[in-house]
N, C-alpha and C positions, 0 to 999 in steps of 0.2 A: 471337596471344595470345587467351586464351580469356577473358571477364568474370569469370570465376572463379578463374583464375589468382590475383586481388591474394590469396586469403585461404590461399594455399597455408603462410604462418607460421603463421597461426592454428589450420589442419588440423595443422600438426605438432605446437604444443602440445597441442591435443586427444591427438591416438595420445599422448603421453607423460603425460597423465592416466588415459587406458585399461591403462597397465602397471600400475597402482596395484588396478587390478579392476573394478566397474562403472563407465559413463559414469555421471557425475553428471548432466549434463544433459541427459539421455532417458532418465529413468526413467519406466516404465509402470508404473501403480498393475491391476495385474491384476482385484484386487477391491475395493471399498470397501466395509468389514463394518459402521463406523462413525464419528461424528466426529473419532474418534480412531484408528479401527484400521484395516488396509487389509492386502492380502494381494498381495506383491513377489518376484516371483521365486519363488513358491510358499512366502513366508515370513510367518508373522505380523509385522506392524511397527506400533508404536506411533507414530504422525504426529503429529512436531513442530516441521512446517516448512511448514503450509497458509494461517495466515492465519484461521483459521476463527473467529476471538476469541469468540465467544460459543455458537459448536456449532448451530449453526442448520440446518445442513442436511439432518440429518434430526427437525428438530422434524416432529413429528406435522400437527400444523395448518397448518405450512409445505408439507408434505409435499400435504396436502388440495387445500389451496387453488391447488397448482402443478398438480396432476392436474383436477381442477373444472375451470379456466380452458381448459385444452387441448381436452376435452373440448367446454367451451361457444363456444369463439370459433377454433379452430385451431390447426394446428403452427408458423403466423407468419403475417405483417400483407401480405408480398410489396411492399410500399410504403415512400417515404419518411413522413417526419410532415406534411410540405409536400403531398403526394399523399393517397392514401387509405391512411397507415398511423396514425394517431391516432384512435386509438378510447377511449371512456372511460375504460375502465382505465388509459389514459396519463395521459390531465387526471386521474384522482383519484389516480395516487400522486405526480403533481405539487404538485398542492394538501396529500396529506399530507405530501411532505417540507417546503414551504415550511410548514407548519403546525408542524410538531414542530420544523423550526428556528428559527421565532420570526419569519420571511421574508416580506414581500409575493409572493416568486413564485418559481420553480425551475422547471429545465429539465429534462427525461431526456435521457439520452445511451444509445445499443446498450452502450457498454463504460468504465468508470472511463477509459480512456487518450484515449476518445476522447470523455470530459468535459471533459479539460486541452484537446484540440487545440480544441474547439469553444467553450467559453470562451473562451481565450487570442485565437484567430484572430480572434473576431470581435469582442474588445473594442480589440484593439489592429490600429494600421495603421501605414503608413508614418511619417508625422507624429509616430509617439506614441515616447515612452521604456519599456521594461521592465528594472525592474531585479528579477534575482533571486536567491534561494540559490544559492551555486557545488555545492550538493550537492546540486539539486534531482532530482526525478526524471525520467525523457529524456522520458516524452509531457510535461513543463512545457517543456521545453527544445524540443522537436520545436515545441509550441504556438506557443510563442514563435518560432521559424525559419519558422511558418507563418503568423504574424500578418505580418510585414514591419518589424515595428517595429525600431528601435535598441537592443541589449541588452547591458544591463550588470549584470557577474556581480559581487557581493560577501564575503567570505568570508563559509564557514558559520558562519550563529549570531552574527552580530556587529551587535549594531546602532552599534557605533560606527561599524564600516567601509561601513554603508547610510547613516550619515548623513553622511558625508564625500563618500562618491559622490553620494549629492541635493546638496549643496551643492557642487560643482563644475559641475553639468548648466549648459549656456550654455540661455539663453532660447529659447521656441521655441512657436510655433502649437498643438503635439498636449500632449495627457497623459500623463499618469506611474502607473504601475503599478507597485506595487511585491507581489511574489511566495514565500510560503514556502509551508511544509508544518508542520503539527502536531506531528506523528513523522515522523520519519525512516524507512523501511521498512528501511535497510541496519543502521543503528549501534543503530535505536532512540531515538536522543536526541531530545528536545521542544525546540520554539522558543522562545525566549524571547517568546512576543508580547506580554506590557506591555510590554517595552523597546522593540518594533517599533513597538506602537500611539502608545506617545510620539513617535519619530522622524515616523511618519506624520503625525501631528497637526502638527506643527511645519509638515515641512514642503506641509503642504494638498493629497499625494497619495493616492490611492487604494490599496488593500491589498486583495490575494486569499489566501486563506488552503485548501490541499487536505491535510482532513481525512482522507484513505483509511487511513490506516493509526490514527486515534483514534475516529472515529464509532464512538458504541455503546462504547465503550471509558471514556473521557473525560466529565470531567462528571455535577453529581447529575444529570441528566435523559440523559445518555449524548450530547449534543450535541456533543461532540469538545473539544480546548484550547480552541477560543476562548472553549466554553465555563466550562472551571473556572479561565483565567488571568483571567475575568470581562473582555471587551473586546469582546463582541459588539458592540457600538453602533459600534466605532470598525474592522471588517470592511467590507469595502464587497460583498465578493464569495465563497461557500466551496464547495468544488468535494469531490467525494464518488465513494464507488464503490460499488457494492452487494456487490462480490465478496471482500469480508472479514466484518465482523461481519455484515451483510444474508446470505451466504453466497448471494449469485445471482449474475450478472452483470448491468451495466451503471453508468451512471455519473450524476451529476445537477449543477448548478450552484445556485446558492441569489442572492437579493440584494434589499435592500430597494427599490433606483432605481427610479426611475420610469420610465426610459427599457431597462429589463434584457427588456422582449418584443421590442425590435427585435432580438435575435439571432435568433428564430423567424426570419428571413426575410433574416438577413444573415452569418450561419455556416455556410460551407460545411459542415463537419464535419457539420451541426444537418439541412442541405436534402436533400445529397444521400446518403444512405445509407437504408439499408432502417432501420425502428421496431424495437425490442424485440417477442419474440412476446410474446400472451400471457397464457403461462405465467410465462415470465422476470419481468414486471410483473408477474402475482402473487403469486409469490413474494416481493418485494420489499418489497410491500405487509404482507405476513402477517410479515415478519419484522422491519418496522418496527414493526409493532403490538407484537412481543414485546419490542423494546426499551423501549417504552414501558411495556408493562404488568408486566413480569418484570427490575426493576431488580436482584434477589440473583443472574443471574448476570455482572452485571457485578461483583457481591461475588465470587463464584466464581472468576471471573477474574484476580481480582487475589491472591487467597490463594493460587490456584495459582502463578500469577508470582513471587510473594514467597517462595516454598517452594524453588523450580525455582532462582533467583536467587539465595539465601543457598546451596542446596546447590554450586553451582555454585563458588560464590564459596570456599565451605570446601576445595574439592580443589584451589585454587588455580590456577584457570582468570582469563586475563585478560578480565574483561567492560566490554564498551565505554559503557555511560551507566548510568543509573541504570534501576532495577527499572520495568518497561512490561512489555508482553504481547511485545514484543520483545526476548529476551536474545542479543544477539551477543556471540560469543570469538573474539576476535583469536589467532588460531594464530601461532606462530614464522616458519614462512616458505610456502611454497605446499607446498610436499611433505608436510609436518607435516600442515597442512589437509585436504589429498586421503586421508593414510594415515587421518587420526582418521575420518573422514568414510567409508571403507570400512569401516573399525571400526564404527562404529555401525551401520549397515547388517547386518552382518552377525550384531551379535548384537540387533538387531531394532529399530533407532530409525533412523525420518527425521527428519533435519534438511537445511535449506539449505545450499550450499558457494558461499561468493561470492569469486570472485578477479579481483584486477585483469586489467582496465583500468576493470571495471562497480564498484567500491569506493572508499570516500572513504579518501585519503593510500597507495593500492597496499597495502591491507590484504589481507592473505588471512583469511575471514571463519568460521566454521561459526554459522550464524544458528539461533536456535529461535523458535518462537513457539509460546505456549502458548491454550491453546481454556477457557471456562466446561466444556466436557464432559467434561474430563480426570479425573480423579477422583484423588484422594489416592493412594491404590496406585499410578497408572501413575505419577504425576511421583516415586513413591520410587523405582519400578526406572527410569524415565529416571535419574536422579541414580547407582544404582548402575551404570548399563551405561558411563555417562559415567565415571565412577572406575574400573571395570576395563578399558576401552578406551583412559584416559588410562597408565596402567601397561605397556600394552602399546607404546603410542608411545613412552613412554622406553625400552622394553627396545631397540625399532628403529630409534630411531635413538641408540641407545649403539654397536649392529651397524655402523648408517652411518660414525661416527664411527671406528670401528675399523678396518673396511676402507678409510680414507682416506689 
């Protein structure tokens, strides 16, 4: 028996979403013309499924200062941060995220995912408890399997069902962790964190909060939920990625403790892997700055959401939470999912296709997320290609129903 043999079910769903037309999940972006537009299969497509929340990645000055850095210091570090890959540009865009988050100190990570693993590992051990969202995302989950600690999952969004599980926990030596996220990257939906921060409080554990999917989003200062649910003070820990509104790669931790530099030298995730080049760091850096200094297009952002989300909402499309830069429709069943989602493709919109087993309740999903660079005109023809490709799903599967 081959190691490959187990995923031979998985391969057969696969071939049964390729009779539908393109793979969904190997598509090559041929060209990337801009924030929004990219050239697929030799087709213009309007991109509304990157994450890009504030369009950042061909800002001008982003653009500069990622070319400058390569230029001045290399195409990467060849080192870990523990060895010779910490170079100043790492310490100052450490010091500026902890600065713009309000933070005594913050870590960089090579990659958002492997923020969670390197947080999570190194704050938590054997001894300790973690309890987190049953919806979290897998590098918090993977984190968690890699800290050693005891985990315990609560349902999503409930701080009843997190205060019931803290008040069963039997007595014990280690700490307690308690783990959400801001948004949701799947549904969309926001945490309730005053109701979390109350639980916390009560019961005297600690709270990490990964803002990936709200930084820059979130908040008058664009600081994420915790900032506009106002509970900073009562965070202990907020984990972040560059590769949404930042539009670069990598990842960072944030935390006021006193004790938050012993990871430098106690997170495996932190020791042994290669630094950020860079470039990557300064990108990060420049695209922090525009959050800061260019708050209208977090306005942008949101007028487009609300535009995309009401049209949505008017063709009678199921949308899973309430208006965010994340609008997910719950499709009827997976076949429904995969035809709509050939459909837009074909007459020129990406969006995401999420089907179970990776979706909350075995949802079959078509995810959008809208960008600050989208412009009025594109989210009108996204809204009409959506209404003429919804048209076309009922005519086929009235066909399916017929032939049955």
């Amino acid at each position: 028996m081959s190691l490959l043999d187990k995923y031979d079910k998985v391969s057969l769903r696969h071939q049964r979403l390729l009779s539908f037309g393109r793979d969904p999940f190997n598509i090559c972006m041929d060209r990337i013309v801009s924030a929004t537009e990219a050239v697929i299969n030799g087709r213009d497509v309007i991109l509304v499924g990157t994450n890009n929340y504030l369009g950042l990645t061909f800002d001008p000055d982003c653009v500069a200062a990622t070319a400058d850095a390569v230029t001045r210091e290399g195409t990467g570090t060849t080192g870990s941060r523990i060895a010779n890959g910490t170079y100043a540009s790492h310490r100052g865009l450490e010091q500026a995220i902890a600065g713009f988050l309000g933070r005594h100190a913050a870590m960089v990570f090579p990659t958002g995912y492997q923020a969670n693993l390197g947080i999570l590992a190194g704050l938590a051990g054997p001894e300790d408890t973690i309890l987190l969202d049953a919806d979290s995302h897998a590098s918090i989950y993977d984190g968690c399997r890699l800290s050693g600690a005891k985990l315990v999952r609560f349902r999503h969004n409930s701080p009843e069902d997190l205060d019931k599980r803290l008040s069963r926990l039997s007595g014990g030596t280690g700490g307690t962790l308690v783990v959400v996220e801001g948004i949701y990257s799947m549904l969309g939906d926001q945490a309730p964190l005053g109701e979390f921060a109350d639980v916390k409080r009560r019961h005297g554990v600690e709270l990490l909060v990964d803002e990936a999917h709200s930084l820059g989003v979130f908040g008058d200062r664009g600081r994420g939920v915790v900032e506009s649910a106002g509970v900073e003070e009562d965070v202990d820990y907020v984990v972040g990625t560059f590769s949404k509104s930042l539009g670069a790669v990598g990842g960072f931790g944030a935390s006021d403790h006193p004790g938050f530099e012993r990871l430098r030298y106690t997170s495996r995730p932190y020791m042994f892997t290669a630094s950020s080049s860079p470039s990557t760091i300064a990108t990060a850096m420049a695209a922090l700055e525009k959050i800061q200094a260019r708050p209208e297009l977090r306005q942008q952002l949101w007028q487009n959401a609300r535009t995309l989300y009401d049209g949505l909402k008017d063709l009678g499309f199921t949308i899973c939470a309430e208006t965010s830069a994340i609008i997910a429709l719950k499709m009827p069943s997976e076949a429904a999912a995969v035809y709509m989602w050939n459909a837009l493709m074909e007459a020129g919109v990406y969006v995401n296709l999420a089907l179970p087993p990776g979706t909350p309740d075995g949802s079959s999903l078509l995810r959008c997320s809208l960008s600050a660079a989208h412009t009025p005109a594109q989210v009108q023809r996204i809204c009409e290609i959506f209404g003429s490709c919804l048209e076309a799903l009922k005519a086929w599967q009235a066909t399916q129903s017929a032939a049955e």
